[in-house]
N, C-alpha and C positions, 0 to 999 in steps of 0.2 A: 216874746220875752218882754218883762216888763222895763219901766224904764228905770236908769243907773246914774246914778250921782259920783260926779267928782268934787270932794271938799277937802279946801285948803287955802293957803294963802294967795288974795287975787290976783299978788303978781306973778306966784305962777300959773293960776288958769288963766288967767291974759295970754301970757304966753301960749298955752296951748291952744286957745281956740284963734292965735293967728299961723298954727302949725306949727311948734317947738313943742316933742311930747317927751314927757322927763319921766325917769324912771330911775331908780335909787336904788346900790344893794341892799339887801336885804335887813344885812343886821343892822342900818341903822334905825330901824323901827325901836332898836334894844337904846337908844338915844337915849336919858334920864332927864333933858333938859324940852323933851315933847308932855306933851298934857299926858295923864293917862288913859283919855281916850286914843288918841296915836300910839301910841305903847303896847310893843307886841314881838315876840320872842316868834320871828319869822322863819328862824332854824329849827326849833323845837317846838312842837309840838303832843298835848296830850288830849286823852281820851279813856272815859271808864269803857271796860270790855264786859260786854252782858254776862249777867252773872251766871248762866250756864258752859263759862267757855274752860276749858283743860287746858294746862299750862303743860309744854310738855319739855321737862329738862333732860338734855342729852347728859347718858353714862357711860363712864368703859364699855357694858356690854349691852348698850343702847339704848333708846328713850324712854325715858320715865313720866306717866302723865299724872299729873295731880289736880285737882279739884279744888280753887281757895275758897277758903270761906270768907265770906266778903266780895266786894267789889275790888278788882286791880284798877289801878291806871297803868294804862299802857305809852310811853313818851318815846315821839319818832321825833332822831336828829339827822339835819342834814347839813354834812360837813364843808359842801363844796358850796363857796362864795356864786349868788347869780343876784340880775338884776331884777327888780320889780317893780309894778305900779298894782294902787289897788283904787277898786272905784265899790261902790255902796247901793245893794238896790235900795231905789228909791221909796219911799214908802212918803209917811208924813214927820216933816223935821220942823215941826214948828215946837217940837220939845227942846226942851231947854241945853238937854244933854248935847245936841250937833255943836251948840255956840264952841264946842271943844276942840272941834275937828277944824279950823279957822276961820275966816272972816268973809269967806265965798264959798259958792255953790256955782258949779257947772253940770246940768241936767243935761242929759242924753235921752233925747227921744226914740232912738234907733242904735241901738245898741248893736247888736250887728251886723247894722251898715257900719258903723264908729269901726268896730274891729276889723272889718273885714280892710279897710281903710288903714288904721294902724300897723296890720299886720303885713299889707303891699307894702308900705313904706318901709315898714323894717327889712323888708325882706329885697328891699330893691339897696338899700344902704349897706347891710350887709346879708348877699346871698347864701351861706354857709349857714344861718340861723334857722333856728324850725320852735317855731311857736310853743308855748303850752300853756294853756287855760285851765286854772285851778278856781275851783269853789269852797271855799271853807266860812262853817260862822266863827266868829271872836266873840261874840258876846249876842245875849238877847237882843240889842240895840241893834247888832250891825254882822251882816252877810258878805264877806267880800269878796268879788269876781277878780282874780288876780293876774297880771299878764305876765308871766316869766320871761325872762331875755335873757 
């Protein structure tokens, strides 16, 4: 794997690289007072569905499949409150556009040693947890590897 960036404010990656690792729920990414490079509707989610796909609407006397013309967007919500952290493969941030994401960069060489790491620790703080590692992109700029809690 290549390697993954965390950006934000350096006093909290201070924090985290003396072992304090912060993770937020979700919706406050929907924040209005974050840049709109942080800005991201964490609960919902959309997506065009390729244009050969049948919509199929259930009837009294059972499903109906139609054919749109056009492209649909299809929007997944998720209504139950969880916690999150998101980090950024790394690529090159010497664009202008990261200065958005805050005033540090913490680079992960070993991505997962970093998780595998993270994920003992969560899991020794509270046993009953069970991980889940999401990949999704937000934008051309930025790919995030997500850690649900």
């Amino acid at each position: 794997m290549s390697k993954v960036a965390k950006y934000g404010k350096f006093v909290h990656l201070e924090k985290l690289l003396n072992g304090t690792f912060r993770a937020v729920v979700a919706s406050t990414y929907k924040d209005s007072t974050l840049t709109a490079a942080q800005q991201d509707d964490e609960n919902r989610k959309s997506s065009l569905m390729p244009p050969t796909t049948r919509i199929g609407i259930p009837t009294p006397t059972g499903m109906h499949y139609a054919e749109p013309i056009g492209r649909v967007t299809r929007t997944s919500e998720i209504r139950q409150s969880y916690y999150m952290t998101s980090f950024t493969k790394y690529g090159d941030d010497s664009d202008p556009r990261f200065d958005a994401f805050g005033d540090a960069r913490l680079l992960i060489h070993d991505p997962k040693a970093f998780g595998e790491r993270v994920v003992a620790a969560a899991q020794a703080a509270r046993p009953k947890w069970a991980p889940s590692l999401l990949q999704h992109t937000t934008s051309i700029l930025r790919t995030d590897i997500l850690i649900i809690f």
